[in-house]
C-alpha positions as CSV (number, residue, x, y, z in Angstrom):
1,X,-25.8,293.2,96.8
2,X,-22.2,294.7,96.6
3,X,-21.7,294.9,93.2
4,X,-24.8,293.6,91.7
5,X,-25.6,295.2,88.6
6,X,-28.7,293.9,86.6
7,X,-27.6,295.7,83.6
8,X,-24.8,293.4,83.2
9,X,-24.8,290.3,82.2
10,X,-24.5,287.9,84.6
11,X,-21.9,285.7,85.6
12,X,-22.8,282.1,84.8
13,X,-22.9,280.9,81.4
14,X,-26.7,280.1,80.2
15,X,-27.5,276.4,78.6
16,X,-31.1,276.0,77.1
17,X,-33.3,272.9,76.5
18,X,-36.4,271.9,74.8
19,X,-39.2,269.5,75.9
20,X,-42.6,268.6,75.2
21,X,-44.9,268.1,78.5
22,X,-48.5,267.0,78.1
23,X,-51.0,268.5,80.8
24,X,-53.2,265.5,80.7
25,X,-55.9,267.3,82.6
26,X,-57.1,269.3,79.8
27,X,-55.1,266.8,77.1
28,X,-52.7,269.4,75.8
29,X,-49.3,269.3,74.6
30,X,-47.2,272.1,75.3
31,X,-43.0,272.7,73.5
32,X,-41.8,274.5,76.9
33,X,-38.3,276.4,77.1
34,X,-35.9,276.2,79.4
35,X,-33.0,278.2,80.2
36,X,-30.8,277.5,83.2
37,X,-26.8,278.7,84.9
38,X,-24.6,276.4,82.3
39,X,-21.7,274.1,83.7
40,X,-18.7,276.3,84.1
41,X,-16.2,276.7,83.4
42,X,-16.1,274.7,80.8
43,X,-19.1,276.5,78.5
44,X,-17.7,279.8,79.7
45,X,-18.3,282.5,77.0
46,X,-19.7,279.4,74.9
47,X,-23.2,281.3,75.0
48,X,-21.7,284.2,73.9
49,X,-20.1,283.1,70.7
50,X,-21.5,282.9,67.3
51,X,-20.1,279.9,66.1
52,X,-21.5,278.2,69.8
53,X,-24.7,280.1,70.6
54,X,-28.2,278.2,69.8
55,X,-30.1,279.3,66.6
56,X,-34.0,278.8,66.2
57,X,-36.8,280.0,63.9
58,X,-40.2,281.2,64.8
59,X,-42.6,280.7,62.5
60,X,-44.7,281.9,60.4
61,X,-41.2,283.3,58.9
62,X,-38.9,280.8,60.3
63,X,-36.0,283.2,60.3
64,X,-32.9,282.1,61.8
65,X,-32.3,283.6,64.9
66,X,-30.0,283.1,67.3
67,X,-29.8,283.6,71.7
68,X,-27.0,283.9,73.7
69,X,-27.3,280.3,75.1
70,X,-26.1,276.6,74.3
71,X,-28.2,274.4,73.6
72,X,-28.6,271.2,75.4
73,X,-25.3,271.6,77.7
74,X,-24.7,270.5,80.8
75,X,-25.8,272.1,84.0
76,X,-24.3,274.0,86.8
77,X,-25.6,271.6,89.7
78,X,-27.1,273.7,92.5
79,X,-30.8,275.2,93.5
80,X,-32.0,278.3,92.1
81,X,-34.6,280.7,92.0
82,X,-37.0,280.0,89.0
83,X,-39.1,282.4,86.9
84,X,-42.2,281.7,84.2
85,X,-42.4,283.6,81.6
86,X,-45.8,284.5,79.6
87,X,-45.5,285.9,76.1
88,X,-48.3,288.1,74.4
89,X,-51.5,287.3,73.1
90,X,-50.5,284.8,70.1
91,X,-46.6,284.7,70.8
92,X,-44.0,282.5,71.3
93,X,-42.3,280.7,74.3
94,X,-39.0,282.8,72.7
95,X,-40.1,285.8,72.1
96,X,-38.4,287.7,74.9
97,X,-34.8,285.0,74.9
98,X,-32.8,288.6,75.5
99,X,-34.5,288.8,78.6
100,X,-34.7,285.1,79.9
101,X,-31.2,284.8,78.6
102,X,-30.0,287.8,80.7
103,X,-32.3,286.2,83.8
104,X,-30.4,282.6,83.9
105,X,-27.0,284.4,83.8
106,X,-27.8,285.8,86.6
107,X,-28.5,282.5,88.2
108,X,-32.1,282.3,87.5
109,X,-34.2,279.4,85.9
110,X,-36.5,280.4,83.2
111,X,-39.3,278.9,81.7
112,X,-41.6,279.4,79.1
113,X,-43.8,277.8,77.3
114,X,-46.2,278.2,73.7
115,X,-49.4,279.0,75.5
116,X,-52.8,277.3,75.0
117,X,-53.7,279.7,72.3
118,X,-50.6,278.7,70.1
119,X,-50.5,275.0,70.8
120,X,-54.2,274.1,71.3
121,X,-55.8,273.5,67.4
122,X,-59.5,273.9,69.2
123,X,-58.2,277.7,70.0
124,X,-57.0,278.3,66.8
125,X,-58.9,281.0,64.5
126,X,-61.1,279.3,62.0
127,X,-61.8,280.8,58.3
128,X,-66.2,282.1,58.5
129,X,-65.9,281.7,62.6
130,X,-69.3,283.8,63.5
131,X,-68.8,286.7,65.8
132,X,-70.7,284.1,68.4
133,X,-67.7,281.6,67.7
134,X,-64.9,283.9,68.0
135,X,-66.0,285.4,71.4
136,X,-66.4,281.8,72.9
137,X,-63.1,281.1,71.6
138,X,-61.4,284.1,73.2
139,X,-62.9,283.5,76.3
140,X,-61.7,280.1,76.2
141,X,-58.0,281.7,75.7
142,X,-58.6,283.7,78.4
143,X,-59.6,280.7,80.8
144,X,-56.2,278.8,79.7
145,X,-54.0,281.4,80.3
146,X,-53.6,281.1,84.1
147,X,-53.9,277.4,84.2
148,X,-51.2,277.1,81.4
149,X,-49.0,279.1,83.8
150,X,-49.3,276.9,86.9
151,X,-49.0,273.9,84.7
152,X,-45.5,274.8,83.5
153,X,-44.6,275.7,86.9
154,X,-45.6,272.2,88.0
155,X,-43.7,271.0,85.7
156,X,-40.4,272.9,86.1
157,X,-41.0,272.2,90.3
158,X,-41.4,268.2,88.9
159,X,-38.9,268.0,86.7
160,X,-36.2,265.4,88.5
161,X,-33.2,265.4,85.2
162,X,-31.4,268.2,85.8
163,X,-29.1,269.3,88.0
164,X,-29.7,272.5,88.5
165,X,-33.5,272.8,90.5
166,X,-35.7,275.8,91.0
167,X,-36.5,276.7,94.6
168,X,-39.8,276.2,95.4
169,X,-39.5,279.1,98.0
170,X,-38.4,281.3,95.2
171,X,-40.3,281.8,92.4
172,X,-41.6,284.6,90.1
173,X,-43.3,285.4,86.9
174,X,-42.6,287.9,84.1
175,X,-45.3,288.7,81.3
176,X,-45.8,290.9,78.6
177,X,-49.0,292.3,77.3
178,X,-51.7,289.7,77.5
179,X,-48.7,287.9,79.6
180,X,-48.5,290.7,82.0
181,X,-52.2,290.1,82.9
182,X,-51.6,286.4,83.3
183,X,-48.9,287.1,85.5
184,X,-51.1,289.6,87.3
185,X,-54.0,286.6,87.6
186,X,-52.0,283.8,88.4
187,X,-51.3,284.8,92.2
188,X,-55.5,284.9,92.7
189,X,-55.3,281.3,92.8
190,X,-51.8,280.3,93.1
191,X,-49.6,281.2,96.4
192,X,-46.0,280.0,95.0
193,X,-45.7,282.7,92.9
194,X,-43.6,285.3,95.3
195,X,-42.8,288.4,93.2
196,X,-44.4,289.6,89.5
197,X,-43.1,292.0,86.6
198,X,-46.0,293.0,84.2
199,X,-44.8,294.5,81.5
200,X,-47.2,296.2,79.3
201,X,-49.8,294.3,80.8
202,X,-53.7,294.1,79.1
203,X,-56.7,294.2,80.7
204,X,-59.4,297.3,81.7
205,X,-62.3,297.3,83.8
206,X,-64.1,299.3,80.2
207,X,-61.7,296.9,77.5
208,X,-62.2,298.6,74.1
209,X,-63.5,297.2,70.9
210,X,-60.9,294.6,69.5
211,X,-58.8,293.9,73.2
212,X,-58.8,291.2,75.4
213,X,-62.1,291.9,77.5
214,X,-59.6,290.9,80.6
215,X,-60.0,292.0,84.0
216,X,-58.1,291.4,87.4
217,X,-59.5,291.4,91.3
218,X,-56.1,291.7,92.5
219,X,-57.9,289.7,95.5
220,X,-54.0,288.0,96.4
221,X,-54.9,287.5,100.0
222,X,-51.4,288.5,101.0
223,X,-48.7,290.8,99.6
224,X,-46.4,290.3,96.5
225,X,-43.9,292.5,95.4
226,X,-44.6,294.0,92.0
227,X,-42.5,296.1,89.0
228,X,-44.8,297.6,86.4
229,X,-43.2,298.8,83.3
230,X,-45.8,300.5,81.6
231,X,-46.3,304.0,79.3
232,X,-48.7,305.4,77.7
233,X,-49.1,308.1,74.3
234,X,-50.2,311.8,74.7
């Protein structure tokens, strides 16, 4: 694209929105984020001032923090391509807002979500678990993981309120870490998902002591384009 570059912030201003969406399948409630091209040009550079931009806290701290969106505006009607987003092993739906920030301005929806991990109590760490306990518990986290994924994709795809809509023949998925995997797992059962960054993604066919035992087939049954940001130490 003449001129494109993703370095830049994009052109549209970026609105965000909370909701709460119950999977009733497995009886969950998941707080899901949203970020989407803003109404312009009347919220133009809104996103980008301090005394406009959205401020949150993340617990355990609950530091205020802001992103460079406003919260709750109104939309910038049209379709878009849409993107999940799956944070790390314990995270938070906002723990990479710089990045699903930079996506929407771009015209990109985003969506996240407080995985099953964070929002399920039964999958919650328990003071004297047994060794037993804990490894039935993680691979109960691992189980959720994809499902969570195509459940906030359901419900961004569903979701009739809003004027700006995801394209159901564009979508993608961005994870980090534990995240990256997901986003590496979800296309084994899911065909909507059409392209994939993994950044820093877990898993190992030998996982060591203390990691995710997590492993992938990569059996997609078709092609998907994928970016890997990964390192490693010498």
């Amino acid at each position: 694209m003449p001129g494109y570059d993703p370095f830049v912030r994009g052109p549209f201003p970026v609105g965000v929105g909370t909701i709460q969406s119950l999977d009733r399948a497995r009886n969950r409630s998941f707080p899901c984020e949203i970020w989407y091209p803003a109404a312009a040009p009347q919220h133009q550079g809104q996103d980008l001032a301090p005394e406009t931009q959205d401020v949150f806290t993340v617990p355990p701290g609950d530091t205020p923090r802001r992103q460079t969106a406003v919260r709750n505006t109104a939309a910038h009607a049209g379709t878009y391509p849409a993107i999940v987003f799956s944070h790390h092993s314990g995270g938070h739906r906002r723990a990479a807002t710089f990045l699903c920030t930079h996506l929407s301005s771009h015209g990109y929806i985003v969506a996240a979500l407080d995985h099953s991990e964070v929002s399920a109590p039964e999958l919650r760490g328990r003071e004297g678990e047994s060794a037993e306990q804990k490894a039935a518990r993680m691979q109960a986290v691992i189980a959720s993981r994809v499902p969570d994924a195509r459940f906030l994709l359901d419900r961004l795809l569903n979701d009739t309120t809003s004027d700006s809509r995801p394209d159901p023949e564009r979508i993608g998925i961005v994870g980090h870490s534990f995240g990256g995997w997901a986003a590496l797992a979800v296309p084994e059962t899911d065909s909507r998902f059409r392209a994939i960054v993994a950044l820093a993604p877990g898993g190992a066919s030998n996982p060591k002591p203390g990691i995710l035992p997590v492993t992938l087939t990569f059996a997609w049954g078709r092609d998907v384009p994928v970016l890997y940001l990964v390192g490693r130490t010498t």
